[in-house]
Each structure stands twice: as C-alpha cells, then as structure tokens.
C-alpha positions in Angstrom: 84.5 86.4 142.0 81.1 88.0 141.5 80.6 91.8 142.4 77.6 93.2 143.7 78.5 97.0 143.1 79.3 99.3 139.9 83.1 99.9 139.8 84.3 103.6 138.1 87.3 103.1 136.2 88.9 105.6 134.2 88.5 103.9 130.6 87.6 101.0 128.2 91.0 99.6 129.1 90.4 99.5 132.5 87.0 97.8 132.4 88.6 95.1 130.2 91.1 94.9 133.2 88.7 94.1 135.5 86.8 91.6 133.6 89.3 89.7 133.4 89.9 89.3 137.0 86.0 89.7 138.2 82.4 89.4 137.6 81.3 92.9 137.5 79.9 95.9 135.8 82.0 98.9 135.3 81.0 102.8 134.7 84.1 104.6 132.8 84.7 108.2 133.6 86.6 108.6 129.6 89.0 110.5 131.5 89.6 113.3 134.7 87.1 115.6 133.3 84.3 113.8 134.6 80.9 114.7 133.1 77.4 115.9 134.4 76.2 112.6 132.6 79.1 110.1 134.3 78.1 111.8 137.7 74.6 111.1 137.4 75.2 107.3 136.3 77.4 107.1 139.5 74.3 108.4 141.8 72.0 106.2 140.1 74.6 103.0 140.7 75.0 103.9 144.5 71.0 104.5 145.0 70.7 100.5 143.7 73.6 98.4 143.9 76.5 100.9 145.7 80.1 102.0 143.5 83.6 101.0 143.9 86.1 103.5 142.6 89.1 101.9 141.8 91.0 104.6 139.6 94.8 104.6 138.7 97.4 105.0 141.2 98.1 108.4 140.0 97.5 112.3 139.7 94.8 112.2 137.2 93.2 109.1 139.1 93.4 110.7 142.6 91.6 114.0 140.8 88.7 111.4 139.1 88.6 109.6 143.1 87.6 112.9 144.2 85.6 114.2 142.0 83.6 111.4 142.7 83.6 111.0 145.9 82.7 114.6 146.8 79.7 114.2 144.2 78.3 110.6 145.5 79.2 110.6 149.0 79.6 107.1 150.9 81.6 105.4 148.0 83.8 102.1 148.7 87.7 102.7 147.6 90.0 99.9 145.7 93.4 100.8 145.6 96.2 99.5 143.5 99.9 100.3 144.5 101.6 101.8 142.4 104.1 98.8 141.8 101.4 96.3 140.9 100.0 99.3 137.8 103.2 99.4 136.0 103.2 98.5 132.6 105.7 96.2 131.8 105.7 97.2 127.9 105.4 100.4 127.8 108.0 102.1 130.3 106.9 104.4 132.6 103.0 103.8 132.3 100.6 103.0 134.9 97.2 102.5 135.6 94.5 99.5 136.4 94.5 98.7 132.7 98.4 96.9 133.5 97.6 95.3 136.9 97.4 91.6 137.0 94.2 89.7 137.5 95.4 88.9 141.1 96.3 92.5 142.0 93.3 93.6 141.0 91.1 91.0 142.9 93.4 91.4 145.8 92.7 95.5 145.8 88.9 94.6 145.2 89.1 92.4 148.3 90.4 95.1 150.4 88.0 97.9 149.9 87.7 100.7 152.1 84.8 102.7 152.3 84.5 106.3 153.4 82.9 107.3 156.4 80.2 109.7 155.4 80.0 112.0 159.2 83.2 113.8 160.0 84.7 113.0 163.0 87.0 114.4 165.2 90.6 113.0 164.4 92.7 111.1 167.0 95.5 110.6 164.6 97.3 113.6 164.9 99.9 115.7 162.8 102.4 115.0 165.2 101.8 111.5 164.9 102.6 111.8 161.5 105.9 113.5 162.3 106.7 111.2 164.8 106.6 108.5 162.1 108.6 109.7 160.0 105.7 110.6 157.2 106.1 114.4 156.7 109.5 115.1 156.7 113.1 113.3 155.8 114.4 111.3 153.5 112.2 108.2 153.3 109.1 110.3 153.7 107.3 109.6 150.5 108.5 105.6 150.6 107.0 105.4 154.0 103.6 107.1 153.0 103.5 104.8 150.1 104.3 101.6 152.1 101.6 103.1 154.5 99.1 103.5 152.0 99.6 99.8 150.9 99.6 98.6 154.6 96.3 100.1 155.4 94.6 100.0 151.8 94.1 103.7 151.3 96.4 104.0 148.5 99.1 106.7 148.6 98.6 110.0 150.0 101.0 113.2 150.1 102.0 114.7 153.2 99.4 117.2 153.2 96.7 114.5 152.0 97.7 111.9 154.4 96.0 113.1 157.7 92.5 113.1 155.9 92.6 109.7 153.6 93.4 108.0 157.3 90.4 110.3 158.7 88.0 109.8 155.7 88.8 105.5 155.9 88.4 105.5 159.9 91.9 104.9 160.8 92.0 103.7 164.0 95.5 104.7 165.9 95.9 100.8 166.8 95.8 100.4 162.9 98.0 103.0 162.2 100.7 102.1 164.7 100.8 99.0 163.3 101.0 99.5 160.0 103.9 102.3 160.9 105.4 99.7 162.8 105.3 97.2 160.0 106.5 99.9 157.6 109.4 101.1 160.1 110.6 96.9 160.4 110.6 96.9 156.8 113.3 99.5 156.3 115.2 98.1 159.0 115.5 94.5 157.6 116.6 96.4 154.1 
C-alpha cells in the first residue's frame, strides 16, 4: 500500500512502524514539544503532497495532533485505538511504534480529514447526554467505543462535541455508531 501524503509520527520508532505496514514517507515530531523547524516541514508537506497525522493514542499524542493541526490547518487524521497500541512486552506502553502492520494499514485506510470552515453543530450536548457519553458509569468505554466506530479516536467528555464537529459528523453517523456502541454492551 503506497501513500501519497507525509505522515507525522511522534518518533524513529514510529516511522519504522509504519514502514513496515506502508509505502510512505514519515516527518517525526522527536516528541510533544514540537519545533518551529518540524512545523515548517509539515507546511511544506501539505503545500505539495498533503499530511496524515497519525500520533499515539495518548495524552502526549493528542497534544502533538493539535499542535499540528492548529498550525497546518486541513490535515487528514489516522487513529489507532488504544487496544491495537499496546505493547505486548513492555506492560503498560502504548503508541504506533507497537501496533500491528494490519492495525496500522487498517487506521491509514480510515482517515478522517478535518473540515477547515466551522460550522454550526447539529450534534448537540444533549445528544451526548442522551447517549450516555458525558455522564455514568460506562461513560469513558462508550466514548472510546465511539471514537473507534466513527474513526476519530478517543475524545473526553469535554473534547468529544468538537472532534465529531471538526470530522463532519453527521447525526445519521453518530446515531449509528451510538447505536452500535449501545448493542455492544447489551450483548456483553
């Protein structure tokens, strides 16, 4: 599988992830502190061939998505659940460097990319509440599951609302991944 676009990672490890499972050129970030020089390499990439992120399904690799993002506007977004980044040597550790091949051409297949105009939102708060997303105790497995569903990677409560904003949610998408989310637990 050959890709067209530069994909930011966070590190060497990561691009040796990803060459394994693609055919594609990588730009490493060495880390959340994102440099002036990274940045720049980024704008250049989008300006000739476009940019993938496809950072770690954590903290740090949210921060790095949005660094980016908010610098190079217009960005596609891979996203690896968290389950499919978990080391299987090293405990607790996770990030795109311990993905599988598949998983990671599976997340590159389902890219989002954000929509650069702001809208005005039709998925509501209360939508959110209705689900099930903001408040109780399978809150966080439902945004997870959610983020998985839809391919916008996890979100916390007060996150949620815009990730489905900035990757044009539709409410017929959303109800249906809530619905398939909602089955799910009921068949557990």
């Amino acid at each position: 599988m050959k890709i067209k676009e530069c994909i930011v990672v966070e590190g060497k490890d990561d691009t040796t992830a990803i060459k394994q499972a693609v055919d594609a050129d990588t730009i490493e970030t060495n880390g959340s502190a994102v440099s002036h020089g990274v940045i720049k390499r980024i704008k250049l990439a989008m300006e000739r061939r476009g940019v993938i992120v496809f950072t770690d399904p954590d903290t740090p690799g949210d921060r790095i998505r949005r660094i980016v993002s908010e610098a190079v506007p217009g960005c596609k977004h891979a996203f690896l659940p968290k389950r499919k980044a978990l080391s299987q040597n090293k405990g607790s550790s996770i990030g795109v460097e311990h993905a599988s091949p598949e998983a990671i051409r599976e997340a590159l297949a389902a890219i989002r990319t954000e929509r650069e105009e702001q809208t005005s939102q039709t998925i509501s708060q209360q939508d959110l509440m209705d689900a099930g997303l903001l408040a109780g105790p399978f809150a966080r497995k439902r945004r997870e599951r959610l983020g998985e569903e839809l391919g916008i990677g996890y979100a916390n409560g007060k996150q949620l609302l815009k990730r489905l904003e900035v990757f044009c949610i539709t409410e017929d998408e959303f109800a249906r991944a809530v619905m398939t989310v909602i089955e799910e637990e009921d068949t557990k």
